[in-house]
C-alpha positions in Angstrom: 14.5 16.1 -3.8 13.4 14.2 -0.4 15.3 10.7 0.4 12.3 8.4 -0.9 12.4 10.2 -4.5 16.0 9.8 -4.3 15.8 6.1 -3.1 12.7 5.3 -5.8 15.2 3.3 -8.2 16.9 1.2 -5.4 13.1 0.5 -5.0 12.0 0.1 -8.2 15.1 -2.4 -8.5 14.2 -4.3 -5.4 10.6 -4.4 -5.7 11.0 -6.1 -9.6 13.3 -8.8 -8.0 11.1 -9.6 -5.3 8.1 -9.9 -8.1 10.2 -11.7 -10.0 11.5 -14.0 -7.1 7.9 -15.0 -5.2 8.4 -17.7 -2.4 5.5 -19.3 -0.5 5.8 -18.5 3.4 8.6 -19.8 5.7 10.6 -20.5 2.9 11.4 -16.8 2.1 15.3 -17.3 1.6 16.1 -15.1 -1.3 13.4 -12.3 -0.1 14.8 -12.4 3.1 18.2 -12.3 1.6 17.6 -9.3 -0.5 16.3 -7.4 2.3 19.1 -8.1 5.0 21.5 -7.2 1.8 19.4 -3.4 1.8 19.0 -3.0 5.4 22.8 -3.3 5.4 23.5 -1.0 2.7 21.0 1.8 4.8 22.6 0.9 8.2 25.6 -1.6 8.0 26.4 -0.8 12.0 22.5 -2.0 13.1 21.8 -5.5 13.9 19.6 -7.1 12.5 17.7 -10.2 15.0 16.4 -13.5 13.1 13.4 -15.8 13.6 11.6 -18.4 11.9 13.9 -18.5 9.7 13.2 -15.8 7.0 12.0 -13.5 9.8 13.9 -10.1 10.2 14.1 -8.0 12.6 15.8 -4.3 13.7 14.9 -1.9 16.5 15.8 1.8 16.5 16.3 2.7 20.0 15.6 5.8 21.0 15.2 5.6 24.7 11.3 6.0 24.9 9.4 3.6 27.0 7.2 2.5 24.3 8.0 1.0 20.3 5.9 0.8 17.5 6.5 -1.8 15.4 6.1 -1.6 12.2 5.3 -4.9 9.6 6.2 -6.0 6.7 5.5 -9.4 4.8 7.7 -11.7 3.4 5.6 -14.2 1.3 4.0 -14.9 -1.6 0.4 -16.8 -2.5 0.1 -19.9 -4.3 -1.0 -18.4 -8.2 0.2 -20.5 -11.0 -1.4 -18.7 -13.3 0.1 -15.0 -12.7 2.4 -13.2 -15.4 5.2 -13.4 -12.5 4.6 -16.9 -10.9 7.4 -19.2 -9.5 6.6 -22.5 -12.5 7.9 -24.8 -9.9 6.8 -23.6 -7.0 3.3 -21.6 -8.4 4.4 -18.8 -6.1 3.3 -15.5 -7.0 3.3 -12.0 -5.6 -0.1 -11.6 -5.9 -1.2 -10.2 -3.2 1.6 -6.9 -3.4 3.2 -7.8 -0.3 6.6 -7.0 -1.7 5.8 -3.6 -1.9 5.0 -4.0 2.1 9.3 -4.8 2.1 9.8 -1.7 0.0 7.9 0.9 1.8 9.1 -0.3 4.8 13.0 0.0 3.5 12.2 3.6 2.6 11.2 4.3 5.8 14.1 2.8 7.3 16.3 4.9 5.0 15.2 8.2 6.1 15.1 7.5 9.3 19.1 6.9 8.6 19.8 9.1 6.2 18.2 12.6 7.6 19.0 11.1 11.3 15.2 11.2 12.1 14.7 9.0 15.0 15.3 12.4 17.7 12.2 13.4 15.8 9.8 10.3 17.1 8.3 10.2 20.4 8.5 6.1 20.7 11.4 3.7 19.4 10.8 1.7 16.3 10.9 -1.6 15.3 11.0 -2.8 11.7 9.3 -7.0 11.9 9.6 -8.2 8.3 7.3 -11.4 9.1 7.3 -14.4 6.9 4.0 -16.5 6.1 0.9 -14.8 6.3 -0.9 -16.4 3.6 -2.7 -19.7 5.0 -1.3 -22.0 1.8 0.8 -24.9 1.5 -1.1 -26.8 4.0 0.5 -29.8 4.1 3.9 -28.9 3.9 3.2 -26.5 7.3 1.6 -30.0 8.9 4.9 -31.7 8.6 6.9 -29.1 9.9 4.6 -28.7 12.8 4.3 -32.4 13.1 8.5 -32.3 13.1 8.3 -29.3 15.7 9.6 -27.2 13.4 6.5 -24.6 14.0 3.7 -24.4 15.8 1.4 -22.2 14.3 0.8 -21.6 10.4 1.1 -18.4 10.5 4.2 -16.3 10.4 3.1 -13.5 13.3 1.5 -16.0 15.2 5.2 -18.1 15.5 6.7 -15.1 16.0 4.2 -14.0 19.1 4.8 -17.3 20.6 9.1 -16.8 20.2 8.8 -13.2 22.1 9.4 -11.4 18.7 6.9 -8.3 19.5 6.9 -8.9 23.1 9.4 -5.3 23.3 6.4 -3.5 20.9 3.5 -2.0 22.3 2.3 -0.1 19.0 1.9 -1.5 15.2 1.4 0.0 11.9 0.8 -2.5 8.8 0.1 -1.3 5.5 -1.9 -3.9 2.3 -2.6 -3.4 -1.0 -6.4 -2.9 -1.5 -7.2 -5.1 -4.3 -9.5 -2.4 -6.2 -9.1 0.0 -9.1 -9.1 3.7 -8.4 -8.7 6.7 -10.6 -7.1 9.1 -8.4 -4.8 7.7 -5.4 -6.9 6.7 -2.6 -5.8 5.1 0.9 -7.9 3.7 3.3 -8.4 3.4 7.4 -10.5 2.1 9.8 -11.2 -1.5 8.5 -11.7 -4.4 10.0 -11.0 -8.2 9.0 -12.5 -11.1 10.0 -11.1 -13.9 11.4 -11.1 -17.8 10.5 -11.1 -21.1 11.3 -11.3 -23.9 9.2 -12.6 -27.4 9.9 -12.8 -30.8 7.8 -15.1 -33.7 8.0 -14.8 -37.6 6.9 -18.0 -39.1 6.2 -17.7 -42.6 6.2 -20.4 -45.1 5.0 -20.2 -48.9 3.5 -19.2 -49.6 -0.2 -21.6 -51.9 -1.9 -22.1 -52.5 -5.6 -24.7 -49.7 -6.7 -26.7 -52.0 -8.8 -26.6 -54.9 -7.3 -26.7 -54.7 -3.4 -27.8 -51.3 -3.0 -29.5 -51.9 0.2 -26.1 -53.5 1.5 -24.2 -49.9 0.8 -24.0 -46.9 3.2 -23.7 -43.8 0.8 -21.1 -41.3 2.4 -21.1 -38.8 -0.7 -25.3 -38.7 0.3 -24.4 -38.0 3.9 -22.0 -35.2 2.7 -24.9 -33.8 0.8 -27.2 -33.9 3.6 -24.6 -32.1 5.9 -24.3 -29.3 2.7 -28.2 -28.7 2.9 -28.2 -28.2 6.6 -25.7 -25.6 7.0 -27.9 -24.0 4.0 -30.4 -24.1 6.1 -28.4 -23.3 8.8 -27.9 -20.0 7.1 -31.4 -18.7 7.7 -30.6 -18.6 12.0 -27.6 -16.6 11.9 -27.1 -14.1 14.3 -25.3 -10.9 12.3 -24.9 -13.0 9.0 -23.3 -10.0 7.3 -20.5 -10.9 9.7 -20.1 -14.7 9.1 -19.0 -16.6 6.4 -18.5 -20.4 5.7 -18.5 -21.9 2.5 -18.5 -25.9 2.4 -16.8 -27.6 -0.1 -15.4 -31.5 -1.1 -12.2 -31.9 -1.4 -9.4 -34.7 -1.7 -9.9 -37.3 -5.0 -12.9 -39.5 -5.7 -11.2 -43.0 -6.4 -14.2 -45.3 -6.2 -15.9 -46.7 -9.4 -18.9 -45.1 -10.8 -21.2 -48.1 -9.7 -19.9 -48.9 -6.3 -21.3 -46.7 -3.5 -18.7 -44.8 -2.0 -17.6 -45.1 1.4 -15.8 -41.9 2.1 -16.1 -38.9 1.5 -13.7 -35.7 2.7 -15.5 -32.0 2.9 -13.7 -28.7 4.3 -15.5 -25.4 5.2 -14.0 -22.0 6.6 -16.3 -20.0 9.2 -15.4 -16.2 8.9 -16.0 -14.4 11.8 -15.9 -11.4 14.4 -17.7 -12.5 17.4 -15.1 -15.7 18.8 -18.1 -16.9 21.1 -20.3 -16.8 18.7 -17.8 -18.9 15.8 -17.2 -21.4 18.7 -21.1 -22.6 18.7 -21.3 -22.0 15.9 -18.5 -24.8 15.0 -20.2 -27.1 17.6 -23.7 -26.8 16.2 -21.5 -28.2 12.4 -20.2 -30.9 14.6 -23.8 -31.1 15.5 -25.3 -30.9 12.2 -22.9 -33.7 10.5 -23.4 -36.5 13.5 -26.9 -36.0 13.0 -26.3 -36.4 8.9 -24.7 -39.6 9.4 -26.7 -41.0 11.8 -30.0 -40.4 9.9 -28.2 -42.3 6.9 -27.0 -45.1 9.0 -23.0 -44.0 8.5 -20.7 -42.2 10.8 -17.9 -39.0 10.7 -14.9 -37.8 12.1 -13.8 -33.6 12.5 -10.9 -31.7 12.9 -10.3 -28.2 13.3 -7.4 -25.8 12.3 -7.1 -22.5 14.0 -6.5 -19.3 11.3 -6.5 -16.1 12.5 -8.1 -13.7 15.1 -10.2 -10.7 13.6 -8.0 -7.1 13.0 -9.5 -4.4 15.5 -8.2 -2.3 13.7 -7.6 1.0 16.3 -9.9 4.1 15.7 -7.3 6.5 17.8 -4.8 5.5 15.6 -6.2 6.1 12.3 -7.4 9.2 13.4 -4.4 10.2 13.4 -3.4 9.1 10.2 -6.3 11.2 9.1 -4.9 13.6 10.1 -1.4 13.7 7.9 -4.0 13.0 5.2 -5.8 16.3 5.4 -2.3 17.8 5.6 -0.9 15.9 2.5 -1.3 17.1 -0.9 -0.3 14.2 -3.1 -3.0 11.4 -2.3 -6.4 12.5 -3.2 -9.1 10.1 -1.5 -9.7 8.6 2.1 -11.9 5.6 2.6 -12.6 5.4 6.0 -16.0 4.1 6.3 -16.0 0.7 5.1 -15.9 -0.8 8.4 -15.1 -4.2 7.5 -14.0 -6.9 5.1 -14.9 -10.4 5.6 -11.0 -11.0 3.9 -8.8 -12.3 7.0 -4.9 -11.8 8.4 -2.7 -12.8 10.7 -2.3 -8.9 11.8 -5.4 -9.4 13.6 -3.4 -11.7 16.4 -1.3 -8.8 16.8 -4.5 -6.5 17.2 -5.5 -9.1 20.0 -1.8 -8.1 21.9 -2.2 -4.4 21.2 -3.5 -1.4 19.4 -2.7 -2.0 15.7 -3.9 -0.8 12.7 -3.4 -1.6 8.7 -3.4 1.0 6.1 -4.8 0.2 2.7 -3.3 1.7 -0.2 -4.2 1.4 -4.3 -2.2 2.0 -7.3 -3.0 -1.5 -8.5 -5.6 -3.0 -11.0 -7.0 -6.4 -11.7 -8.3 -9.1 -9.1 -6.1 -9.3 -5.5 -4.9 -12.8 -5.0 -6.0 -13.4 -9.0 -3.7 -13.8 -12.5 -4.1 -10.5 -13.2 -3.2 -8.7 -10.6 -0.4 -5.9 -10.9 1.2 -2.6 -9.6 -0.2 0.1 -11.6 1.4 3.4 -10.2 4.7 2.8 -8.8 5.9 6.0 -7.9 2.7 6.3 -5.4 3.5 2.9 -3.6 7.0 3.1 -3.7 7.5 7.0 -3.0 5.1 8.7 -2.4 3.0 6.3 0.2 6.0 5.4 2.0 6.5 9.3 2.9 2.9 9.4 3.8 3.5 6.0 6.3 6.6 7.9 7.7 5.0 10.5 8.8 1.6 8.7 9.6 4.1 6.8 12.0 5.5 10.0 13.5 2.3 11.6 14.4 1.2 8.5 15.9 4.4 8.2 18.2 4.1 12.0 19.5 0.7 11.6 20.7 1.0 8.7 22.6 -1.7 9.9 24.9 -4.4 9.9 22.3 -4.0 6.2 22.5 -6.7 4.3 24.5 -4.1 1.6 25.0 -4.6 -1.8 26.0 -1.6 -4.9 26.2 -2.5 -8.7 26.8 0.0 -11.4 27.5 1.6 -14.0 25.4 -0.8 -16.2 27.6 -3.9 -14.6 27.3 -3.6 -14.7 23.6 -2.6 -18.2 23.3 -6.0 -19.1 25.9 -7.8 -17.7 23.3 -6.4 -19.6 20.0 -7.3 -22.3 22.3 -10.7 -21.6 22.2 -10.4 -21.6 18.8 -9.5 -25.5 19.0 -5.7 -24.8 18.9 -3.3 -27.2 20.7 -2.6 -26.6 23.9 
């Protein structure tokens, strides 16, 4: 029996406390308890480094001049309605990424338990990262606002404190949010990256049907602006690689038969191509002076920064490939999708480095929805993690396979200014 059969129940154990036990990001306490608890039961000598809070850290040195670090996330999503949801907080793990946290922990344990780190050409660094899901907005504006954070999401903090500065490799896994009837993995996809940015239309209240003429419609003026990014839709360069989807949000508080003065809106722009999102966000800036102007009110924008796009790394995944030919126990390889337009913070790692995520199934329902659950257990908590191990240790003895490439802390935080991040 090989160490992750044998450590399947401490898994199995772990995994249904974490489901059980969702917490949104940067408030990971008892997820971040439970795994320090686990770490210490695998390796009570190691030491384990903190940041952000819920953020954990442990290196395995093994005197090589390069680490790969490999991730792990903490949080949860905000689901109220899921079978497993936090009722006070609407937490959920919908999204699987406790089973990132056990996979990892396997990892870890044969790595201790067989004494497997002679066997790795690179040292290896476990980064169990909190807060990758973009939610809880406006608690994260009042830390950042109290200097508490700087950046929303959990690897992007953790770039800016030095956490993968020592890493120069890294391997993520996610849960592919599809059904599949044999057990299926998948490489070489890409993920967009986002910004988000908000408007206030403001116009003049008047009483609808009295002094009409007197009012300044802002709800019309946030219409307008919806029809011309509809139209703007027909000039896009690569549409298949943008998204944006414009939306009101905040209450409506005025009286049905005054005409309303304000209005708030929010869209998202997906993207690849960071030039191209940039004038793309000017021509909306464009687009909603021109809106109000033409209906005699004016506007306001703001932007928040979301994440780079995952390049995910082709000489990596090639040679994950290969310990998939090899294997015998996971049946199908996707490796042609390209790209999703779904987004992560492991794509500002992929800006530092060569990084890839590996998809894996055993889960049915909708990702991020009520339904969502883990399926076949003994493939994500045993059998994949094997499969990551020793996807992990072919990467690390070929090295030289690697077209490599490192930025600095500086170069990557030039270009989330581009993106309209604080300097």
């Amino acid at each position: 029996m090989s160490s992750f059969q044998e450590y399947y129940p401490r898994m199995r154990e772990l995994a249904d406390y974490l489901l059980n036990n969702p917490e949104l990001g940067y408030k990971e306490y008892k997820t971040s308890e439970a795994i320090e608890e686990a770490i210490h039961e695998i390796t009570p000598m190691e030491k384990a480094e903190h940041f952000c809070n819920t953020g954990i850290k442990v290196v395995f040195n093994n005197h090589q001049t390069k680490t790969i670090g490999i991730i792990a996330e903490l949080d949860s999503l905000y689901q109220l309605g899921h079978r497993n949801a936090d009722s006070e907080t609407g937490a959920a793990q919908a999204c699987g990424h406790y089973t990132q946290v056990t996979i990892a922990l396997a990892i870890m344990n044969e790595l201790v338990k067989n004494k497997r780190i002679g066997d790795f050409g690179a040292n290896l660094a476990f980064i169990f990262t909190p807060a990758e899901e973009f939610v809880d907005l406006e608690w994260r504006k009042k830390q950042k606002a109290e200097g508490k954070i700087t950046y929303f999401g959990g690897k992007q903090e953790a770039i800016k404190l030095g956490v993968f500065d020592d890493v120069d490799y890294c391997v993520s896994v996610h849960a592919i949010g599809e059904d599949f009837e044999r057990r299926t993995i998948e490489i070489n996809c890409d993920l967009a990256g986002f910004n988000f940015q908000y408007f206030d239309f403001f116009g003049k209240a008047s009483h609808a049907a009295f002094a009409p003429e007197e009012g300044v419609n802002a709800q019309s003026i946030a219409t307008l602006f919806t029809t011309a990014l509809a139209f703007k839709r027909q000039q896009l360069k690569n549409p298949n690689q943008i998204r944006f989807n414009p939306v009101m949000i905040g209450d409506n508080t005025e009286s049905i038969n005054v005409i309303p003065d304000h209005v708030s809106m929010g869209t998202d722009i997906r993207y690849f191509d960071v030039e191209y999102a940039q004038q793309l966000m000017k021509q909306f800036n464009q687009a909603a002076e021109g809106c109000s102007l033409a209906l005699g009110g004016n506007f306001k924008s703001e932007t928040q920064v979301g994440y780079l796009p995952l390049r995910s790394n082709r000489d990596m995944n090639a040679l994950v490939k290969n310990v998939f030919l090899r294997n015998d126990k996971i049946s199908e390889l996707i490796e042609n999708r390209g790209y999703t337009m779904a987004t992560g913070d492991i794509g500002d790692v992929s800006y530092l480095m060569p990084t890839i995520q590996i998809g894996y199934g055993g889960w049915n329902g909708t990702i991020h929805g009520s339904d969502f659950k883990l399926v076949d257990p003994v493939f994500v908590l045993d059998i994949f993690p094997e499969f990551i191990f020793n996807s992990v240790l072919e990467i690390s003895n070929n090295l030289n396979k690697i077209r490599t490439y490192r930025r600095t802390n500086q170069e990557y935080l030039e270009q989330l200014n581009k993106m309209g991040a604080e300097k």
